[in-house]
MDTraj code that builds the backbone (N, CA, C; nanometers):
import mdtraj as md
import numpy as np

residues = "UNK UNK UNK UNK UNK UNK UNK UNK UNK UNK UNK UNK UNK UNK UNK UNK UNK UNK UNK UNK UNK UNK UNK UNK UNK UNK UNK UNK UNK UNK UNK UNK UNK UNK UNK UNK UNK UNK UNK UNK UNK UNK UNK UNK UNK UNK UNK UNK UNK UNK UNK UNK UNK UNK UNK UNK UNK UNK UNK UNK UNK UNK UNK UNK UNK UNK UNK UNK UNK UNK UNK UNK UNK UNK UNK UNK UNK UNK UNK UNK UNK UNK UNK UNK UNK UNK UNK UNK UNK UNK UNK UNK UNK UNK UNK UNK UNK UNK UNK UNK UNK UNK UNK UNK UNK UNK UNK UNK UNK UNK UNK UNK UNK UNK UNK UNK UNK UNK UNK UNK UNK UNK UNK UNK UNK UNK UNK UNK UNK UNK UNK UNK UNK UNK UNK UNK UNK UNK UNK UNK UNK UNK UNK UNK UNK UNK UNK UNK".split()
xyz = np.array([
    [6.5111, -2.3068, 10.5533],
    [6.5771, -2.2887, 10.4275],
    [6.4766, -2.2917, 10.3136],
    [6.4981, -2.2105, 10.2171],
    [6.3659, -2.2233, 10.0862],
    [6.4591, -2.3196, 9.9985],
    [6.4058, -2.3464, 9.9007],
    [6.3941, -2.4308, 9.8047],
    [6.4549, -2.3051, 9.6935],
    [6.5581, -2.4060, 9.6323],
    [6.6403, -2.3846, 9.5397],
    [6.5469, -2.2933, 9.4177],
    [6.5590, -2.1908, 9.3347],
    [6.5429, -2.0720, 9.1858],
    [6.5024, -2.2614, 9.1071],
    [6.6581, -2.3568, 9.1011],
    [6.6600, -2.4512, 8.9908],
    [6.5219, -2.5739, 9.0111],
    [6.4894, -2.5971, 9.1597],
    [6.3888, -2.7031, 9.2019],
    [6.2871, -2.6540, 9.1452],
    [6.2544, -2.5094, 9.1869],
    [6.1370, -2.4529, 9.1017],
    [6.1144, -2.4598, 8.9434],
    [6.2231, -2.4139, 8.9267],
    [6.1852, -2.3990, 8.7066],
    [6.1972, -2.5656, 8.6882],
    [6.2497, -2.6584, 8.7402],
    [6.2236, -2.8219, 8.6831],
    [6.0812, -2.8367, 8.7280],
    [6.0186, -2.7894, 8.8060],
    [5.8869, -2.8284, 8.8479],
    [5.7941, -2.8201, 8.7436],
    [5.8383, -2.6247, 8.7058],
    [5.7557, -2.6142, 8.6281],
    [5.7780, -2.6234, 8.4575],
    [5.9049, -2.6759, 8.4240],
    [5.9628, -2.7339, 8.2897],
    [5.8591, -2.9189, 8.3212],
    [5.8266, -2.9532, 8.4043],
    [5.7506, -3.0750, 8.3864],
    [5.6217, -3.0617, 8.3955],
    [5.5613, -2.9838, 8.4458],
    [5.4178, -2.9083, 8.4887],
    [5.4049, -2.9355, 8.2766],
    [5.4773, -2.8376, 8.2342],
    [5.4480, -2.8015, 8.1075],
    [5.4727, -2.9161, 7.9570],
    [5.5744, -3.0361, 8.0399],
    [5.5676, -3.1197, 7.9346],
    [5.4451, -3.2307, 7.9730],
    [5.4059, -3.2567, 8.0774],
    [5.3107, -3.3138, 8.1325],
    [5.1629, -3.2549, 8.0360],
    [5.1371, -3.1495, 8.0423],
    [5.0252, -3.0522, 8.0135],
    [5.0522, -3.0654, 7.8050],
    [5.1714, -3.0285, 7.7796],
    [5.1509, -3.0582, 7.6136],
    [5.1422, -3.2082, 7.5902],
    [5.1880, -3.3214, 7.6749],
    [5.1954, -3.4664, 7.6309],
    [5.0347, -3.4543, 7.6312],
    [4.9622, -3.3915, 7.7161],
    [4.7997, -3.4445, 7.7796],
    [4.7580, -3.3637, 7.6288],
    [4.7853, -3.2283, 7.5956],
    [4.7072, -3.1567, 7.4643],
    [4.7528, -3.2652, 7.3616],
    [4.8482, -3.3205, 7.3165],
    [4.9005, -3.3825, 7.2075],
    [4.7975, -3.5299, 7.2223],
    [4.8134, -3.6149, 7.3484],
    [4.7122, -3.7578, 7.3416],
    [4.5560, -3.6312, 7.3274],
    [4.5218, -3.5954, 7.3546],
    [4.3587, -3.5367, 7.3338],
    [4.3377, -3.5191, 7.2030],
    [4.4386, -3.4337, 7.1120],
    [4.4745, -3.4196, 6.9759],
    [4.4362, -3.5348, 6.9114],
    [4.5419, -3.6486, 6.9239],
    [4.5241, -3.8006, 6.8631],
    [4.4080, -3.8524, 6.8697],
    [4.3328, -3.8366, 6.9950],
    [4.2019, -3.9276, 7.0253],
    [4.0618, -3.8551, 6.9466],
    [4.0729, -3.6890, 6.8973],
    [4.0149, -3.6106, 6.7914],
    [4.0055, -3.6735, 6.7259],
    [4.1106, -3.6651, 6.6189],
    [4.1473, -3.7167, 6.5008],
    [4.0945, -3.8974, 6.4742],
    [4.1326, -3.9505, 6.5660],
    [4.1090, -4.1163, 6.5775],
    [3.9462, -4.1154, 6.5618],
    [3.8674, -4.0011, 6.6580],
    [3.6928, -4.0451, 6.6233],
    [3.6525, -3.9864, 6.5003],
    [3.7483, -3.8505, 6.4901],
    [3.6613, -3.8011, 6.3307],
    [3.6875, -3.8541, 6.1936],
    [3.7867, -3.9692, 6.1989],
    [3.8585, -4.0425, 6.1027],
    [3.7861, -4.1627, 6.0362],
    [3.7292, -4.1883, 6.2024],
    [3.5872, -4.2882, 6.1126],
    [3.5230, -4.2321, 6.0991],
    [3.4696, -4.1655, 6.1055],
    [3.3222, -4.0802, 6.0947],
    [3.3679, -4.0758, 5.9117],
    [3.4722, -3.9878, 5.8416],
    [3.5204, -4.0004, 5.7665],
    [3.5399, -4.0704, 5.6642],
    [3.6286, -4.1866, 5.6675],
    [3.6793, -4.2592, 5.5885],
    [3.7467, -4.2731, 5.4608],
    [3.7609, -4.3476, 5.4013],
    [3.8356, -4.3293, 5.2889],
    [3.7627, -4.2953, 5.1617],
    [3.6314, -4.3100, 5.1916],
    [3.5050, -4.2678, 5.0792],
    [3.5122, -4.1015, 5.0853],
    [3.5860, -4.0418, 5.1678],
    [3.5774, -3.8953, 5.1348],
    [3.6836, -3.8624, 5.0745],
    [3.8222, -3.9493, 5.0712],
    [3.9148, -3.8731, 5.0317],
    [3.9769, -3.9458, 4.8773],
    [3.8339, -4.0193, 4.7925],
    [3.8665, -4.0811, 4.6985],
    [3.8299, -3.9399, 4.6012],
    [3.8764, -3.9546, 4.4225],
    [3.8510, -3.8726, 4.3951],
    [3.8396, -3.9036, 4.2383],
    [3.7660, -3.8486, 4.1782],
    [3.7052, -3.9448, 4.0605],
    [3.6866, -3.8481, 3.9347],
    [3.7553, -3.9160, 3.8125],
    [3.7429, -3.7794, 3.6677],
    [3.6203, -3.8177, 3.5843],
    [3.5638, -3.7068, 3.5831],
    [3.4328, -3.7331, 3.5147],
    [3.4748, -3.7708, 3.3013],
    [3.3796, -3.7839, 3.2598],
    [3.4066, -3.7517, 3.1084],
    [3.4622, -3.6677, 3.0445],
    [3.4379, -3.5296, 3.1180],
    [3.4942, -3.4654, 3.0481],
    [3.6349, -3.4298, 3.1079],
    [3.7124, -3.4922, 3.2010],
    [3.8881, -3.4836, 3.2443],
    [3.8909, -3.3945, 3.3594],
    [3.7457, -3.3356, 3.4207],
    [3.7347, -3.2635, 3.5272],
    [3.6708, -3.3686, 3.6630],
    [3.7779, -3.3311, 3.7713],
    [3.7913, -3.4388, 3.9274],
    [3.6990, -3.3513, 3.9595],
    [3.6090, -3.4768, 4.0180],
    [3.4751, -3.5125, 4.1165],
    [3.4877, -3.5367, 4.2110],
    [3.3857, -3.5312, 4.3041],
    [3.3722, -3.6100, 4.3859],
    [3.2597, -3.7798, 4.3975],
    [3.2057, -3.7214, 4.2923],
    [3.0556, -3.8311, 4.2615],
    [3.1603, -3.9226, 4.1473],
    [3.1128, -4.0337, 4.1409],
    [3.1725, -4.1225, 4.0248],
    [3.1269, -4.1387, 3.9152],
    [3.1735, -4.1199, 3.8077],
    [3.1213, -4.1184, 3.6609],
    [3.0613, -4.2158, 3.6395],
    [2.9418, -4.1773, 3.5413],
    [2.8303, -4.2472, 3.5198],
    [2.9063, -4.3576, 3.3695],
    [2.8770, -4.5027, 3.4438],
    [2.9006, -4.5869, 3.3614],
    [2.8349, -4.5990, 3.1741],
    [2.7305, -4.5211, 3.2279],
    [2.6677, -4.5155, 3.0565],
    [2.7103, -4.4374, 2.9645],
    [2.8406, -4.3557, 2.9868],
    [2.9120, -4.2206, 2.8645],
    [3.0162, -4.3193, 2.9075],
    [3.0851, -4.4213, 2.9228],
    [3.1615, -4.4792, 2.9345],
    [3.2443, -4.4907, 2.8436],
    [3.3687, -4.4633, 2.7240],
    [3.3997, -4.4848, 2.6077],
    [3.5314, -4.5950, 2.5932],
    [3.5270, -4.6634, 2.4620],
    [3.5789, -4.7861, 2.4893],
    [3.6818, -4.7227, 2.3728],
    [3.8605, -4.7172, 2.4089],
    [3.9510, -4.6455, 2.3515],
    [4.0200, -4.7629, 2.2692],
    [4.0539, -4.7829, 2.1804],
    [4.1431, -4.8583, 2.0616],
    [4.2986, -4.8510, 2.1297],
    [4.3683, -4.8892, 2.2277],
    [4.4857, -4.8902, 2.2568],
    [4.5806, -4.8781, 2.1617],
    [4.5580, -4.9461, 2.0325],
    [4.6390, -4.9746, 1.9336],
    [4.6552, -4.7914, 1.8651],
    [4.5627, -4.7442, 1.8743],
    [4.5577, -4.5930, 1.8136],
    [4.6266, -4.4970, 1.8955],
    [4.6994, -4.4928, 1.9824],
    [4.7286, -4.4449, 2.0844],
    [4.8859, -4.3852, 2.0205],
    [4.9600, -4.3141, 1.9925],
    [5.0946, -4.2574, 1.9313],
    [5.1748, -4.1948, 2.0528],
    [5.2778, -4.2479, 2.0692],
    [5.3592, -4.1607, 2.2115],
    [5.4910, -4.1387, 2.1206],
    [5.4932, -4.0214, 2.0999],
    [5.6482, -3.9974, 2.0491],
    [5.6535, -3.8985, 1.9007],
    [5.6958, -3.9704, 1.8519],
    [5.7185, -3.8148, 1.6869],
    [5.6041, -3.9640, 1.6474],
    [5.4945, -3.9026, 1.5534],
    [5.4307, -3.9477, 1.4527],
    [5.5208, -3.9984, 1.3329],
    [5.4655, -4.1366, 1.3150],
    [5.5652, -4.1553, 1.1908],
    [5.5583, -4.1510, 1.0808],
    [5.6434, -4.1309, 0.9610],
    [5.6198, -4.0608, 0.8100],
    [5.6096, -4.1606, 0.7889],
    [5.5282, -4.1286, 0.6219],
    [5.4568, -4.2040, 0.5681],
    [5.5790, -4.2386, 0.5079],
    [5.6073, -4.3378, 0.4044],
    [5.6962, -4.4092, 0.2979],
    [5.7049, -4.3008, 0.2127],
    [5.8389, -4.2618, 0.2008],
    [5.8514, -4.1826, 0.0950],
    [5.9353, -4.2629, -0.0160],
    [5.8949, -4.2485, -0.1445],
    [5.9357, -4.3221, -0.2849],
    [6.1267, -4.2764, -0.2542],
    [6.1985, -4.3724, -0.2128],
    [6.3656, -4.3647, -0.1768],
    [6.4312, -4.3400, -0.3350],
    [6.3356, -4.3798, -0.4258],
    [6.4166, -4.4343, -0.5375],
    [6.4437, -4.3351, -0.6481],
    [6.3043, -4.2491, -0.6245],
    [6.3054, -4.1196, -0.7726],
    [6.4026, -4.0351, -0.7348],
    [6.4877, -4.0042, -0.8391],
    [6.5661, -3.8602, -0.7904],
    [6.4883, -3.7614, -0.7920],
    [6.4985, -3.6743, -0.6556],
    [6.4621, -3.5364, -0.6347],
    [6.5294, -3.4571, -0.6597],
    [6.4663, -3.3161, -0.6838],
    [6.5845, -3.1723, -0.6960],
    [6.6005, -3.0846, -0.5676],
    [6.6297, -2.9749, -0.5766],
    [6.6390, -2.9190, -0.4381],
    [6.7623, -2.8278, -0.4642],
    [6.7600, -2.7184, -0.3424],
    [6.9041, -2.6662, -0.3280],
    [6.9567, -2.6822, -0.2058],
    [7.0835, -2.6426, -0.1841],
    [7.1857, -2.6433, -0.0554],
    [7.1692, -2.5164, -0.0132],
    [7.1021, -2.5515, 0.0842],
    [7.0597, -2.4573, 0.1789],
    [7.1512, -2.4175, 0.3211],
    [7.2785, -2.5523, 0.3650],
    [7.3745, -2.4887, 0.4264],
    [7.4287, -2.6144, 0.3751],
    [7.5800, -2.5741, 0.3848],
    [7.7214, -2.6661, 0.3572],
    [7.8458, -2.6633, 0.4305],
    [7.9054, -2.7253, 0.5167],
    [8.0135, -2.6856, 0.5832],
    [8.1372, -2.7844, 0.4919],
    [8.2074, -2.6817, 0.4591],
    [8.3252, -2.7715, 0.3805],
    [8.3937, -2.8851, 0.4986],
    [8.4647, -2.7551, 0.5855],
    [8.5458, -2.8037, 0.6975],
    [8.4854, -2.9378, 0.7533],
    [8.3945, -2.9286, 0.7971],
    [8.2718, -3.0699, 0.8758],
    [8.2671, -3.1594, 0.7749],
    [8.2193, -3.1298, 0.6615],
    [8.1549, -3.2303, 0.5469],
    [8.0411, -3.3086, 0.5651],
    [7.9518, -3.1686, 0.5956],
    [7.8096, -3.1914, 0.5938],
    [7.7279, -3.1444, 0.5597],
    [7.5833, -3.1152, 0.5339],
    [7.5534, -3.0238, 0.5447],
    [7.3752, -3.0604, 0.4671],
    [7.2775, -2.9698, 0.4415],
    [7.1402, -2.9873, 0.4532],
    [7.1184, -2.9111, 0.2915],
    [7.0535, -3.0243, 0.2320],
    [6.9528, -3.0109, 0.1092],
    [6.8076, -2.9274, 0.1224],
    [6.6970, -2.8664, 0.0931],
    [6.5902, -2.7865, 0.1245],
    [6.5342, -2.8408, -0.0088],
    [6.3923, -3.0097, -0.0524],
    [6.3494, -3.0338, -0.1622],
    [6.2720, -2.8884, -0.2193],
    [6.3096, -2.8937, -0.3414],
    [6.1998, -2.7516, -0.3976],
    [6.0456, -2.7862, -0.4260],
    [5.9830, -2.9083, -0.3862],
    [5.8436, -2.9291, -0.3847],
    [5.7819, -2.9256, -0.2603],
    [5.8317, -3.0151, -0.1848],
    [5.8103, -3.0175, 0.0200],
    [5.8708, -2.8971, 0.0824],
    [5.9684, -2.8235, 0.0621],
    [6.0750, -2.7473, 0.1523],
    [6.1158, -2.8438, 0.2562],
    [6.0925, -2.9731, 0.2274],
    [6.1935, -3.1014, 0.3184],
    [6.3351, -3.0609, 0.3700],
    [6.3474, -3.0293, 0.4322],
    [6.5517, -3.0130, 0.4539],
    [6.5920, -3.1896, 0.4903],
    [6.6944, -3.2001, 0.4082],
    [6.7683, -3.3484, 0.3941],
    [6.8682, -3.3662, 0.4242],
    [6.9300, -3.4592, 0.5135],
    [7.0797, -3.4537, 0.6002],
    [7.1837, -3.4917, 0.4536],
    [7.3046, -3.4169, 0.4210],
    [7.3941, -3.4307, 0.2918],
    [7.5044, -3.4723, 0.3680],
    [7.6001, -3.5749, 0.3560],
    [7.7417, -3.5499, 0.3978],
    [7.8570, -3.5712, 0.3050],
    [7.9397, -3.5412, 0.3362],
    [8.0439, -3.5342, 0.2095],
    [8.0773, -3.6721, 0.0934],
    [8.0802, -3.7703, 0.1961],
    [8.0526, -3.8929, 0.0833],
    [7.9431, -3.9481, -0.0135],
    [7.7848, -3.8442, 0.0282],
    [7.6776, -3.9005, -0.0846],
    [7.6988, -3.7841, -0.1853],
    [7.8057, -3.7106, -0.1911],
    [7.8215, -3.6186, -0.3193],
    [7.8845, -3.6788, -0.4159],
    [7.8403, -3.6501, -0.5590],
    [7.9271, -3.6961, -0.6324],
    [8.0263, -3.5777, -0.7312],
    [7.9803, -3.4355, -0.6796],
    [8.0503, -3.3393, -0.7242],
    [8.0357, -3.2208, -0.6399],
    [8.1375, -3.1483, -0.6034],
    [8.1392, -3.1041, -0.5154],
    [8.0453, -2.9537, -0.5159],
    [7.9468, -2.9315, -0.4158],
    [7.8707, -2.8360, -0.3727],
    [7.8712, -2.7373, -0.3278],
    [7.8157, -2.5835, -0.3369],
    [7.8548, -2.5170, -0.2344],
    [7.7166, -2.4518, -0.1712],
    [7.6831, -2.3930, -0.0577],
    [7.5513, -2.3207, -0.0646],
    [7.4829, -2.2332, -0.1806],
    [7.3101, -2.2519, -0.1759],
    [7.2992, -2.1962, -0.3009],
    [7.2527, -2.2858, -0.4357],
    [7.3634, -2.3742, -0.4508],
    [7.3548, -2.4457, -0.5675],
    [7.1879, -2.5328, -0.5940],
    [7.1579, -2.5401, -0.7310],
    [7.0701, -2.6575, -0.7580],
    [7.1461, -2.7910, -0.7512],
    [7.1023, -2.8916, -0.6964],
    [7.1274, -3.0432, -0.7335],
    [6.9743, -3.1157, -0.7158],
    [7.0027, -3.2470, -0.7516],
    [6.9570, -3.3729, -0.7605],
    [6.9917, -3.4499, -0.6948],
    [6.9198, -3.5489, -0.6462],
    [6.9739, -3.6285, -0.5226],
    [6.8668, -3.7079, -0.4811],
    [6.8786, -3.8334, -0.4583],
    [6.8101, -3.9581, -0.4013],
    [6.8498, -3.9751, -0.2550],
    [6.7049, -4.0366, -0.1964],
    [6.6957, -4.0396, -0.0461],
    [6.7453, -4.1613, -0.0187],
    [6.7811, -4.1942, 0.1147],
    [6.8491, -4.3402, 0.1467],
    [6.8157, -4.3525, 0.3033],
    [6.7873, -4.4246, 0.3393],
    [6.7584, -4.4636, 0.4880],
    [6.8996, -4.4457, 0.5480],
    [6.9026, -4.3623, 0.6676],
    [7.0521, -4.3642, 0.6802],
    [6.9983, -4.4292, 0.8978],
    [7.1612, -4.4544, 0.9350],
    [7.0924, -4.4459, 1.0600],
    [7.0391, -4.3722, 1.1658],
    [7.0227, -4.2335, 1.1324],
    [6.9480, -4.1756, 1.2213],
    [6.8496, -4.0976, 1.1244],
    [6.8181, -4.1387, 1.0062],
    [6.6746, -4.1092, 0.9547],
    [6.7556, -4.0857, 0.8056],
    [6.6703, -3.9988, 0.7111],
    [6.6730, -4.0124, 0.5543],
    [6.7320, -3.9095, 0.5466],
    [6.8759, -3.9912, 0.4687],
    [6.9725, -3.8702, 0.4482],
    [6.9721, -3.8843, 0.2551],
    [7.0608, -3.7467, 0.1911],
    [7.0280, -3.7396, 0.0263],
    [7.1514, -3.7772, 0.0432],
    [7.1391, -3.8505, -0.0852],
    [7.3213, -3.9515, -0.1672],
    [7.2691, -3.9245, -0.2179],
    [7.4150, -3.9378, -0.3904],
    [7.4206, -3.9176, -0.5196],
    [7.3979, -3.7897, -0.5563],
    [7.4451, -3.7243, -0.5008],
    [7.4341, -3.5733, -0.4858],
    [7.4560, -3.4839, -0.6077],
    [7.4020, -3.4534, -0.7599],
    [7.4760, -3.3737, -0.8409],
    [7.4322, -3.2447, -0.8998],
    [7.5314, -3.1788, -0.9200],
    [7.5099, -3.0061, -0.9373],
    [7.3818, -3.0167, -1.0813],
    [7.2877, -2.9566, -1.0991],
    [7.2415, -2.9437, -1.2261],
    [7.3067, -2.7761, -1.2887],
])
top = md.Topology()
chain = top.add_chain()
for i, resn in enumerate(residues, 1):
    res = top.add_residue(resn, chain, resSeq=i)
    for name in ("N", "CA", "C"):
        top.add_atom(name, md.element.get_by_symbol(name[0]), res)
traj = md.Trajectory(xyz[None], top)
């Protein structure tokens, strides 16, 4: 009697996992000697002075010593502006409906947040007014709002 089509292909379905387990450990034991040879001194990587990665390590003598305190992350902040002088300016947009709307100073071209309660007479786009700055809570909005 011969031997089973199925006895054969398991023979050789193990022939072949036998043979990749043996390529895969030979693989590992590569890698394991050329790894020291290697080390971690090759795969460090180092920015010179001028913000361009090395491989050599920057020379301690261009070394520069940075003021942390000088350092700004975010919007730069304005200087103090005088809250108190009335400025002029025109209305550069106005929404009745909303009751809001943006001042444009005629010395800076500043645009200034307006809303319907720092008016004291009512505005429309266009117009000249006068108007004092006020710390509001989400930055410097114009009150005292009046038509010249």
């Amino acid at each position: 009697m011969a031997k089973s089509q199925n006895a054969f292909i398991k023979q050789e379905n193990e022939k072949k996992r036998l043979k990749k387990r043996k390529d895969k450990q030979q693989k590992k034991d590569e890698r394991k000697l050329h790894s020291s040879e290697n080390g971690l001194d090759d795969m460090i990587a180092y920015v010179d002075e001028n913000g361009n990665i090395t491989d050599t390590p920057p020379d301690p003598t261009k070394k520069r010593k940075i003021d942390v305190s000088s350092i700004e992350i975010g919007v730069p902040r304005r200087e103090e502006e005088d809250l108190t002088t009335e400025k002029t300016g025109r209305v550069d947009f106005f929404n009745d409906a909303k009751g809001f709307g943006f001042i444009k100073e005629s010395g800076t071209q500043e645009k200034y947040f307006v809303h319907i309660k720092g008016l004291m007479q009512e505005v429309k786009e266009g117009d000249m007014v006068t108007f004092e700055l006020e710390k509001g809570r989400n930055g410097i909005n114009a009150v005292r709002v009046k038509k010249i």
